[in-house]
C-alpha positions in Angstrom: 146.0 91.5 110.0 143.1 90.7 112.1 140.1 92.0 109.9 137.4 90.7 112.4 139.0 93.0 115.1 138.7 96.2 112.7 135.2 94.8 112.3 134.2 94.7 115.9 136.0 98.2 116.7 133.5 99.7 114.9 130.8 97.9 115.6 131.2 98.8 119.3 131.5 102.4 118.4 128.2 102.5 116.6 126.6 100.7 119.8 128.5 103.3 122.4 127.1 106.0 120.2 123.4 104.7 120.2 123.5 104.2 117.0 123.6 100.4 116.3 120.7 98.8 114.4 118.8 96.1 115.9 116.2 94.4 113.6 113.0 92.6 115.2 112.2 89.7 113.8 108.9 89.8 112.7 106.2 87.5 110.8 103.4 89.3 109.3 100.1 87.0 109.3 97.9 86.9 106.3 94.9 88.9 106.5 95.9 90.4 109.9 97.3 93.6 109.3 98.9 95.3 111.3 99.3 92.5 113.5 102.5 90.4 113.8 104.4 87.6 115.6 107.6 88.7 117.1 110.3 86.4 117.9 112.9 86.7 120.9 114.6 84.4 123.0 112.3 81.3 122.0 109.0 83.2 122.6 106.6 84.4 120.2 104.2 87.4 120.6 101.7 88.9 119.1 102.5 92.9 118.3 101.2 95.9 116.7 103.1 97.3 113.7 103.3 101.1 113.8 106.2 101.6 111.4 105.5 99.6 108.2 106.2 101.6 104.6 103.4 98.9 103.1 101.5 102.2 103.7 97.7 100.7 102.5 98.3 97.0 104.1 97.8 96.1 100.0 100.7 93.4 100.6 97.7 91.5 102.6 95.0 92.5 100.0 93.5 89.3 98.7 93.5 90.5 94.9 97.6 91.4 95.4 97.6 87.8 97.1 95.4 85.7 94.9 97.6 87.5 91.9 101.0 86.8 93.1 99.8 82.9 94.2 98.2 82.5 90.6 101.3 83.4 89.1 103.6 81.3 90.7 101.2 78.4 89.7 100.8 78.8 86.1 104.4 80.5 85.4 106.7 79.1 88.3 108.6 81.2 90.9 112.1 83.0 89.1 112.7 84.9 86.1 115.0 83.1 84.4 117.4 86.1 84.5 118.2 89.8 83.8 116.2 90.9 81.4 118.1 91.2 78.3 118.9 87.3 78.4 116.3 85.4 79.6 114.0 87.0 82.2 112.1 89.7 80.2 108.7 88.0 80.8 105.4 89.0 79.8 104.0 90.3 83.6 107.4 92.9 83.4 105.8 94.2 80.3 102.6 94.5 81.7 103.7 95.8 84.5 105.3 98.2 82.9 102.5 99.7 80.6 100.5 99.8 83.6 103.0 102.0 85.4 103.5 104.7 82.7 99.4 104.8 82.3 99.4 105.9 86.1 101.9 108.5 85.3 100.5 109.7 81.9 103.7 108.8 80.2 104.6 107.1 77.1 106.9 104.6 79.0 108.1 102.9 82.1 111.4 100.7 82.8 111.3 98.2 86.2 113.8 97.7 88.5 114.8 95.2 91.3 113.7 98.1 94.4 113.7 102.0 94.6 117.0 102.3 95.8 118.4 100.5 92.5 116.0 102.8 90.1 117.0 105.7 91.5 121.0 104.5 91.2 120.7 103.6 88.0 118.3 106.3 86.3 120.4 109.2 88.2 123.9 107.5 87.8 123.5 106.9 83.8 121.6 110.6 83.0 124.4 112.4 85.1 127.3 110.3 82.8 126.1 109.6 80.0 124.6 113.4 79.3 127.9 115.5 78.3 128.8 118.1 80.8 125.6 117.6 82.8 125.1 118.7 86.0 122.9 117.6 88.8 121.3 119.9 91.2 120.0 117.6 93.8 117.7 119.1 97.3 120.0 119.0 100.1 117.1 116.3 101.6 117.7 113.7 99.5 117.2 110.4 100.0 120.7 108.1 99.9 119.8 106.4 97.0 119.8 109.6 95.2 122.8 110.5 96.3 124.4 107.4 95.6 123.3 108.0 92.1 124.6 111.5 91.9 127.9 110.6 93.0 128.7 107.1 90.9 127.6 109.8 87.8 130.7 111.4 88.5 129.0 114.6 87.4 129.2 118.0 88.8 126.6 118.6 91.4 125.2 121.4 93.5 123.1 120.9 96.4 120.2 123.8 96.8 118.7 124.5 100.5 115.7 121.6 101.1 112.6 122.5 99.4 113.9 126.3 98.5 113.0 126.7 94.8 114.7 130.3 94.7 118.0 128.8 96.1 117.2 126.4 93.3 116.5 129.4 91.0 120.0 131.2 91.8 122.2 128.4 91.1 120.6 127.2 87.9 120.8 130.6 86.7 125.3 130.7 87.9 125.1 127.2 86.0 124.8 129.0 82.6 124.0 126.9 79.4 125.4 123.4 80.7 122.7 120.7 80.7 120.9 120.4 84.1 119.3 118.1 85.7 116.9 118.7 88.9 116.3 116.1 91.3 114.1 116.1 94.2 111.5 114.4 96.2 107.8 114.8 96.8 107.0 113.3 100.4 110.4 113.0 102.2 110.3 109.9 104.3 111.6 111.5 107.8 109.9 114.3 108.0 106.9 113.6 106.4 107.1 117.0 104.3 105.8 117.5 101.0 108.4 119.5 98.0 106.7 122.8 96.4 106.6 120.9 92.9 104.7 123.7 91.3 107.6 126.1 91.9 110.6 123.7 91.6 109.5 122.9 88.3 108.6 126.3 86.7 111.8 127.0 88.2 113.9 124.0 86.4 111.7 124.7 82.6 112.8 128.3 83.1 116.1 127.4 82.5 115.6 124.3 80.2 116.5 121.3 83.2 115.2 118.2 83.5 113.3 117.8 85.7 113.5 113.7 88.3 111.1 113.2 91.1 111.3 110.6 93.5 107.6 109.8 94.4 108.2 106.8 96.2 106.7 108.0 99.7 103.9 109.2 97.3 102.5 106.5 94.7 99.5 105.2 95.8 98.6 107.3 98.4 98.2 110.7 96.7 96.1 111.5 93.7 92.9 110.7 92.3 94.6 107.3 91.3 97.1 107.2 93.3 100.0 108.6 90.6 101.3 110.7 93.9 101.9 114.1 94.5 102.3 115.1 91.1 99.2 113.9 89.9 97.0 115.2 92.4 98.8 118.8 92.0 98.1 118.6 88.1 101.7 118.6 87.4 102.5 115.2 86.4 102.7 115.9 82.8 105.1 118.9 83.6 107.8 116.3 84.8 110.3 114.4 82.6 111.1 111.5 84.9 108.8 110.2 88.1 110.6 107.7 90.2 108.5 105.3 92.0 108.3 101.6 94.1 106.3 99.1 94.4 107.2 98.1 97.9 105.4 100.8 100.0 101.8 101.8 99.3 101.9 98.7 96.4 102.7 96.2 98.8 105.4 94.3 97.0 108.7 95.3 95.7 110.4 97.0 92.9 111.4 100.0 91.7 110.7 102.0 88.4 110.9 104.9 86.3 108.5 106.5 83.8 108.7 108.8 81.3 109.3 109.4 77.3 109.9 106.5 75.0 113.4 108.0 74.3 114.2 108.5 78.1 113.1 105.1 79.3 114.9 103.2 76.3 118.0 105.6 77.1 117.9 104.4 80.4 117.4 100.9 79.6 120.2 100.8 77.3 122.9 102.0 79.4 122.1 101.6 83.0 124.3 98.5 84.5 121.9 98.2 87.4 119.1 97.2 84.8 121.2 95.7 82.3 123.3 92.9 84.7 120.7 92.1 87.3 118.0 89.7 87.8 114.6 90.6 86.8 112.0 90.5 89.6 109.7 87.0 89.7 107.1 87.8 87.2 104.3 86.8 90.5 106.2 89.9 92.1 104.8 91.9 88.4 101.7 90.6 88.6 100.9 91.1 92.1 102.2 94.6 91.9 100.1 95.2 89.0 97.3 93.8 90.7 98.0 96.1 93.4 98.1 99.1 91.0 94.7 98.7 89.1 93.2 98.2 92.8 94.5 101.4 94.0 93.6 103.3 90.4 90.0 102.9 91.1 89.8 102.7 94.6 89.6 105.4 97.1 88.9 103.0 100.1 92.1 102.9 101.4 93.5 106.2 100.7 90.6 107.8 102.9 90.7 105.2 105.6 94.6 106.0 106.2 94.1 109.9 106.2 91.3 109.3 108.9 93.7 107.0 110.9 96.2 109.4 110.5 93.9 112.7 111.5 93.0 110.8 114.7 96.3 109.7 116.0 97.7 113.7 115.4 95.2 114.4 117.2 95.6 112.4 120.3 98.8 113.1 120.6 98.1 116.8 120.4 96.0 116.7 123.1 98.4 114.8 125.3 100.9 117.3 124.9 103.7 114.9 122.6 104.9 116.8 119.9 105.3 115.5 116.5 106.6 117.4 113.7 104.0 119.0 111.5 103.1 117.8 107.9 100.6 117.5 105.3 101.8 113.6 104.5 101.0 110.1 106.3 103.9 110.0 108.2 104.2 110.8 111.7 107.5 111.5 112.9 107.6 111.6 117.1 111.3 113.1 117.8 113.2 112.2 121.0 116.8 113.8 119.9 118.9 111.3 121.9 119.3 107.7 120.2 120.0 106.3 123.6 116.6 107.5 124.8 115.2 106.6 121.8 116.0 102.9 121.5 115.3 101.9 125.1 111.9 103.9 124.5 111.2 101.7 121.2 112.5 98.9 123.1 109.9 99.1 126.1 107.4 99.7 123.7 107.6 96.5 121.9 108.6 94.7 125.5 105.6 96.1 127.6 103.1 97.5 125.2 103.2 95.2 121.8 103.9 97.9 120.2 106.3 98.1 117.1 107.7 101.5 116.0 111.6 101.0 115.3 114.0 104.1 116.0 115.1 106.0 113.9 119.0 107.3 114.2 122.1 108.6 112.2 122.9 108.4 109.6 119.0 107.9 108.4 118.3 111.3 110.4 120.7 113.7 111.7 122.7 113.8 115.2 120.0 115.0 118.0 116.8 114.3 115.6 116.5 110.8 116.4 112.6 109.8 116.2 110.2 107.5 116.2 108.6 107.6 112.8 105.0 106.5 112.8 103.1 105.7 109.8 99.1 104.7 110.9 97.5 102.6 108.6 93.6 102.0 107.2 93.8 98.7 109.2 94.9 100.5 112.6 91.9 100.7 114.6 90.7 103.5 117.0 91.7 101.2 119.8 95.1 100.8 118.5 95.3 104.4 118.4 94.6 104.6 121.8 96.6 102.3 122.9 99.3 103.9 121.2 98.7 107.3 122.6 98.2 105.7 126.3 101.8 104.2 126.3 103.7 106.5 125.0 102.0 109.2 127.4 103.5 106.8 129.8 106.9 106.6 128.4 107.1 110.7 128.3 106.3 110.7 132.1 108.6 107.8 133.0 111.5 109.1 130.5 111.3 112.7 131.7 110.5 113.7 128.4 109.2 117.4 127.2 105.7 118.0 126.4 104.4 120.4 123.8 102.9 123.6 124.6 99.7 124.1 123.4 
């Protein structure tokens, strides 16, 4: 059987369909966020990043830098393995009490990125809890899902953001365990979950209650514990789910929450128990990262500023965006045709960065461009960024907003 021809089948339906991923290759430049080199046929060029999830430009702060650097010199560069052999290292630990002080919690448990924290937290509560089941917000990021569905638990899937939906089918659940799982910011549209509600909702009938505050951590929040700690609620909430490769700057994922549920988690989950723990300069840069950002308020501001402005502009030049209270900015064309040549031109013509975004990440005929402005994005950056794509619209035929 000729595999390589199944293989290239579909790969040349995902590109008929608009559909097929093309990465840039990019190389960020110390101290120059969000400025990059981009490399393409031999050339290199200097671009703008307008789509980077290191929300706070703290993966080019120098005390996240000098931390990681310091590390590697005094400790070396790997782990030395998972973390029940030989990798449990001093920096996790730290790490990790720094992570459940940001929460309030009495404990935190690391992972190798969000995607695996989610996976493993959700996949071990949803088996290893008898007759559990998991009601999960039909917006969900696929991580969550993935989780849901290797718990082989029974799951229902309640209208996005609709706490009374939520309300009705906990209440035709009856007295099995529950658990309810949802996100604060979700990542493609940029909206932000009605936490006070979903979780009155969930105690009412005796759920536990999982966030995902990955979108979140950092940039919300007196010290940037997310959502749930600048709405008062994080105490209210069994298990927050976090990363440290957006607003942070690094990578990782984690979960915090009671001694007994962290421990649980650790004991059981595979993708903690057989994988390689992070470098411990990736722990202590991320927890160089974390104490920044508990104290300052800098950056947070900055971005929302950045943000305000850019919403703005493109308000005035009639290019709708889809409203939100969050950071991110999503711009949507609804063809993915359309959409990558526009991303396309914009790198090729403009220096301008801002990758497409297509199914399966976002529906059929909601492809976007989703734009997340930075503190280090400057007022002419923003114009610039408003000036091209007023000229894409006009050049792509595209429909303006009606004020």
């Amino acid at each position: 059987m000729d595999f390589d021809q199944i293989f290239r089948t579909q790969l040349e339906t995902l590109k008929a369909e608009g559909n097929y991923r093309v990465f840039a290759e990019l190389e960020r430049r110390r101290g120059d966020f969000p400025k990059a080199n981009t490399h393409k046929d031999g050339a290199v060029k200097e671009i703008t990043v307008w789509c980077s999830n290191d929300y706070l430009g703290m993966g080019q702060h120098p005390a996240v830098v000098d931390a990681m650097v310091e590390c590697i010199q005094t400790h070396g560069a790997g782990s030395g393995g998972t973390r029940n052999i030989s990798g449990n290292n001093h920096k996790h630990l730290l790490l990790e009490s720094e992570l459940a002080d940001l929460h309030g919690k009495e404990s935190a448990l690391l992972f190798t990125s969000g995607y695996v924290s989610n996976w493993a937290a959700l996949s071990t509560l949803g088996s290893r809890i008898p007759n559990a089941v998991i009601f999960s917000d039909a917006g969900n990021h696929a991580s969550m899902i993935e989780g849901v569905r290797h718990s082989r638990a029974d799951k229902v899937i309640w209208a996005h953001n609709d706490w009374r939906d939520l309300d009705r089918k906990l209440a035709a659940a009856g007295d099995r365990p529950k658990i309810v799982a949802f996100e604060s910011v979700y990542s493609m549209d940029g909206d932000i979950a009605p936490i006070k509600e979903i979780v009155q909702v969930a105690k009412a009938h005796g759920a536990l209650t999982y966030i995902d505050e990955v979108h979140a951590v950092g940039m919300y929040g007196p010290r940037g514990g997310g959502v749930s700690e600048r709405e008062g609620l994080a105490d209210q909430i069994d298990l927050i789910e976090g990363t440290l490769g957006k607003a942070f700057g690094v990578v990782g994922g984690y979960i915090t929450g009671s001694a007994a549920l962290c421990d649980f988690i650790r004991s059981f989950a595979s993708g903690f128990i057989f994988t390689t723990a992070l470098p411990p300069a990736v722990a202590a840069a991320a927890t160089a990262s974390i104490q920044h950002l508990k104290v300052s308020q800098i950056e947070r501001q900055k971005q929302q500023e950045q943000v305000a402005k850019l919403r703005a502009r493109l308000d005035r030049l009639g290019i709708a965006h889809m409203a939100n209270d969050s950071h991110i900015v999503p711009v949507v064309i609804g063809d993915p045709v359309k959409c990558r040549m526009i991303s396309d031109i914009l790198m090729r013509d403009w220096g301008i960065y801002v990758q497409p975004i297509n199914y399966p990440t976002v529906a059929k005929g909601t492809e976007r461009l989703r734009i997340t402005p930075s503190p280090f994005h400057s007022d002419a950056d923003i114009d610039h960024l408003a000036n091209a794509l007023q000229a894409l619209w006009s050049q792509c035929a595209l429909a303006r907003a009606v004020a």
